[in-house]
N, C-alpha and C positions, 0 to 999 in steps of 0.2 A: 723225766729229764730234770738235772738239779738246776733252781735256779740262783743258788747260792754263788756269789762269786768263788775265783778259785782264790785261793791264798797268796797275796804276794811272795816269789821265789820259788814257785812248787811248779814243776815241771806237768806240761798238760799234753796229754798224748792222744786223746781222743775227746773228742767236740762235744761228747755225750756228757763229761764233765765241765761242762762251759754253760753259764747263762746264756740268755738271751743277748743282754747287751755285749757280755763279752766275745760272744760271735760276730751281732756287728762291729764291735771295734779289731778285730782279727779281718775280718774283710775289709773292713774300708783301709789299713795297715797295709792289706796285700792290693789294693789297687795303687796305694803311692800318690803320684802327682793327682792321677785320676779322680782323686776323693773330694774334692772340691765344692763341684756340683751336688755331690750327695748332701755335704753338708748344712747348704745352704738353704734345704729343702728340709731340715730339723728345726723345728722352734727349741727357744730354753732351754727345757726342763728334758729334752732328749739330748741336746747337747752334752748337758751337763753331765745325765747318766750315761752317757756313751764315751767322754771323755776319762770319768773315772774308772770305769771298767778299762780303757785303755792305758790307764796308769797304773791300773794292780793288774796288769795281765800278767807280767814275768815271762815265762820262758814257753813258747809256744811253739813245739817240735813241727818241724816240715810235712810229718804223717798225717799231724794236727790239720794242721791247713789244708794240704790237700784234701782230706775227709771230708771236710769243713765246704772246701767251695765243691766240689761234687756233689754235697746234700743240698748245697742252694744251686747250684744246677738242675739237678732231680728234681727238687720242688719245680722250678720252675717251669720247667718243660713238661712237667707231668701234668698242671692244674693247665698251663696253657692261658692263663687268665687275668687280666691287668684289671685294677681298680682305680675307674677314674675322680676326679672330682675337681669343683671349682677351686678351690686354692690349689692343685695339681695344674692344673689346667694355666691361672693366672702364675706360675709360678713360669713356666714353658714359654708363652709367651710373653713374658718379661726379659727373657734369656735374648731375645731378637728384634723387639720392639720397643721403641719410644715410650715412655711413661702413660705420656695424654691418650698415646693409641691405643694402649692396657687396658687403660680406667673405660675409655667406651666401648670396646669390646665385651667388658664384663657385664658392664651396667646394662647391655643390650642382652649379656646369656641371663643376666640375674632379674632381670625384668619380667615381666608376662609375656607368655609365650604366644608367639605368630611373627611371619614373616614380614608384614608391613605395621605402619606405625597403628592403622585401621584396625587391623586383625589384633594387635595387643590390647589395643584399646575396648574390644569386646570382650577380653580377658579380667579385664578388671572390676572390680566390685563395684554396680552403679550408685550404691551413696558414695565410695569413696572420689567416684569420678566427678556428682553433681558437689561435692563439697570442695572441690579444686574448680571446676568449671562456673559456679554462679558468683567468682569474684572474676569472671571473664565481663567482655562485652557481646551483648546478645547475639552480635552479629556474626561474631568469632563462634561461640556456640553452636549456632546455625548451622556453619561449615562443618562445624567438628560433629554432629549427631543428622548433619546428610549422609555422610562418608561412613559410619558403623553400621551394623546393622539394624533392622526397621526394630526386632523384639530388644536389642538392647538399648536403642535409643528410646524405648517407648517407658524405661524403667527406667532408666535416666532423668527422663523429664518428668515424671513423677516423685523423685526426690529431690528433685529442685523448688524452693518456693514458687507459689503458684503464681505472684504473679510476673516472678521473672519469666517461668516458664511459658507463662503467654506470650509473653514479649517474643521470645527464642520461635514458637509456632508460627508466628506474624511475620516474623523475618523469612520464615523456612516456604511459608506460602508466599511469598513476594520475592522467593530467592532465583536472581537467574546465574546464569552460569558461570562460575569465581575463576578467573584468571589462574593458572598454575603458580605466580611465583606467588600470588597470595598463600595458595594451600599448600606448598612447601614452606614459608615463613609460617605458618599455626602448624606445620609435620617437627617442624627445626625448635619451636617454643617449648610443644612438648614434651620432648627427647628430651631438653636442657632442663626447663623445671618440674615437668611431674614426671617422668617415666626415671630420668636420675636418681629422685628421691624414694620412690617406691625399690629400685633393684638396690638402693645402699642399706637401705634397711629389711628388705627380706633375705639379704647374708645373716646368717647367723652364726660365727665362729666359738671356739671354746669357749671365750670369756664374755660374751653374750649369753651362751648356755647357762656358766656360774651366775651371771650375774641374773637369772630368774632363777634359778634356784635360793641363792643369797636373801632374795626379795624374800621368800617363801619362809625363811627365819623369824624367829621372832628377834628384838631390838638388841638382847644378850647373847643370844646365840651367834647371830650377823658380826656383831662387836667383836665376839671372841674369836672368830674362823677366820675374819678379817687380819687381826692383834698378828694371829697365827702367820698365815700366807705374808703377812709383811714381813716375818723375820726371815723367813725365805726365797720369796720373791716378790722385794716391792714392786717394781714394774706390771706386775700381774696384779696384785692386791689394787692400786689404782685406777691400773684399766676396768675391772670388776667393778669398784666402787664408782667408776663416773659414767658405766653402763646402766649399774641400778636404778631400776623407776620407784620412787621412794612418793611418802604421802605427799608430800610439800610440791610435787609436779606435777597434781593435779590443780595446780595454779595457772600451770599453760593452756588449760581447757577454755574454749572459746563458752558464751554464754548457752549457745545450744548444745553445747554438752556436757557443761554445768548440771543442764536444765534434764536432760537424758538420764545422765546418772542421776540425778535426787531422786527420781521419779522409784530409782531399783533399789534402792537405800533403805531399811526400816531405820524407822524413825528415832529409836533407842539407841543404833549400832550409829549414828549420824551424830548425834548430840555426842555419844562415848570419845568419838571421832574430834569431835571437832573442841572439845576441850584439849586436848592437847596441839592444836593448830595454832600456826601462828596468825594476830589478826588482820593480816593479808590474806589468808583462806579463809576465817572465817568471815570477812566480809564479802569475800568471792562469794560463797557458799549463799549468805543472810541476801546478799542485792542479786540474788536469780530464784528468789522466795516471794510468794505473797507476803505483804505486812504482817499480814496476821498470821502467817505458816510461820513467820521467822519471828516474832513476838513469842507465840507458846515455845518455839524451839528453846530461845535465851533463857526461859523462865524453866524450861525443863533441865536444863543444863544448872541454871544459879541451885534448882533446890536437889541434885546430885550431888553436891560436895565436895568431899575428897576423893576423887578411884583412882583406884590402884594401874598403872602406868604397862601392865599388863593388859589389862582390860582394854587401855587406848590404844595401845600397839594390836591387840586381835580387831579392833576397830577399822582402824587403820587400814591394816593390812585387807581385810573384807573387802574396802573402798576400793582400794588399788587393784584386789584382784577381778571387781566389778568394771571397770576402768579397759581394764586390759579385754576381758570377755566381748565387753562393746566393741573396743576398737580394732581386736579380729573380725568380729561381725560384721564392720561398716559401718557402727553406728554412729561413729563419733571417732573426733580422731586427738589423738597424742602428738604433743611435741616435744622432742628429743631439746639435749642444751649445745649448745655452738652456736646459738646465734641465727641457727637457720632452722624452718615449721620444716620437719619430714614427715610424712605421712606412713604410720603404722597400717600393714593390712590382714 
């Protein structure tokens, strides 16, 4: 099948001579008013191609058409088979519902799965939970690792420091029976600040995809593919770039996991690193060091020199993608920029 468009002014008598896009601009044509909704469910960069293939169509005989929607008819009845997915899904229910009722809806599919807030919450990674939970109060705590289950609560409180987690044990042995609109206010806390946070960041749409791939460049390469997609679509080129987790955000790193990653760091690939930091990293970096780890550091760094800005960038990028490996794990978490900590998982 050619995917060549046809020639503007050339008569097209069968659909076998038609691209892809200019079929669907030939169907969405013969639905009329109807095409609407279609559209609306295109990003960009199909718009765009689906419009110009509708502007070089030319002359598309009746035979044409007709061919044309019997073979999307035939497909379709034949395979029998819809393919669903979250922006399908958010796009459906945005067509009949209020905004606010959208966003919690999704944030409940895109969350950890289980049907009460209990059962998610045994879904989720226990450092990611005891590193949200130990800026609780113990007593809140308590409530919340009565209510999940005994193996998860038990790996929970082993990732919490010890001696808060005493504290949370103390309460749980003295705990008598918590009034319900208590446990609905810590059900309603968490749905608002951690289970929101975790389902907006485990969407992952296109330009979330680019922009780990992008990371994955090196400083020249990134520049130039960036340069590029901006002459074509800035709004895309932006969104990409303020997705990217770049060296400089490992500044948002809380000191324990500062302290996490040094640990996975050699020492050589650290120092390459952190010559090209600015010295608000590098003092992040030097004040989560022994005196004396960070003394040989500075002095291993002064008698290196000059290097080549290449070498800093594989550096770099090493760190970032140490960074990233953690905070899949659990081990440590990332925080995104707007002004609000989300939790990577």
């Amino acid at each position: 099948m050619s995917d060549a468009p046809a020639p503007r002014g050339r008569k097209v008598d069968d659909p076998k001579d038609m691209s892809g896009a200019e079929k669907a601009a030939v169907i969405l044509l013969a639905l009329g008013d109807e095409q609407r909704q279609l559209w609306e469910m295109m990003d960009d960069e199909e718009i765009r191609v689906v419009s110009q293939a509708m502007v070089n169509l030319g002359n598309v005989t009746s035979g044409a058409v007709e061919k044309l929607i019997m073979e999307f008819v035939g497909s379709m009845s034949s395979t029998g088979s819809i393919t669903g997915s979250v922006d399908q899904a958010q796009r459906l229910l945005s067509s009949f519902l209020p905004e606010d009722k959208v966003d919690q809806i999704m944030e409940e599919l895109r969350g950890p799965a289980g049907r009460t807030m209990w059962d998610k919450l045994a879904n989720v990674n226990e450092v990611v939970l005891a590193n949200y939970l130990k800026n609780e109060y113990p007593q809140t705590v308590s409530v919340v690792l009565s209510k999940v289950r005994p193996d998860h609560a038990s790996r929970v409180l082993a990732a919490l420091p010890e001696d808060f987690a005493m504290e949370v044990v103390t309460r749980m042995l003295r705990m008598e029976p918590v009034q319900r609109e208590i446990v609905e206010k810590i059900e309603e806390t968490l749905r608002s600040e951690f289970m929101s946070n975790l389902a907006r960041t485990s969407k992952q749409d296109s330009h979330e995809l680019m922009a780990d791939i992008f990371n994955n460049f090196d400083r020249q390469t990134e520049n130039r593919f960036l340069a590029s997609l901006e002459e074509r679509n800035r709004d895309s080129a932006e969104k990409i770039r303020s997705l990217m987790f770049v060296f400089e955000d490992l500044g948002k790193l809380d000191p324990q996991g500062v302290q996490t990653l040094l640990r996975g760091v050699p020492k050589d690939q650290l120092g390459l690193a952190l010559k090209g930091a600015s010295d608000t990293l590098r003092d992040l970096f030097f004040s989560n060091m022994s005196e004396r780890a960070a003394k040989i550091l500075r002095e291993d760094m002064a008698s290196m020199g000059p290097v080549r800005l290449k070498d800093v960038d594989t550096a770099q990028q090493t760190m970032v993608n140490q960074a990233k490996d953690l905070a899949a794990k659990g081990e440590i978490l990332l925080s995104e920029g707007g002004g609000e900590d989300e939790l990577i998982y």
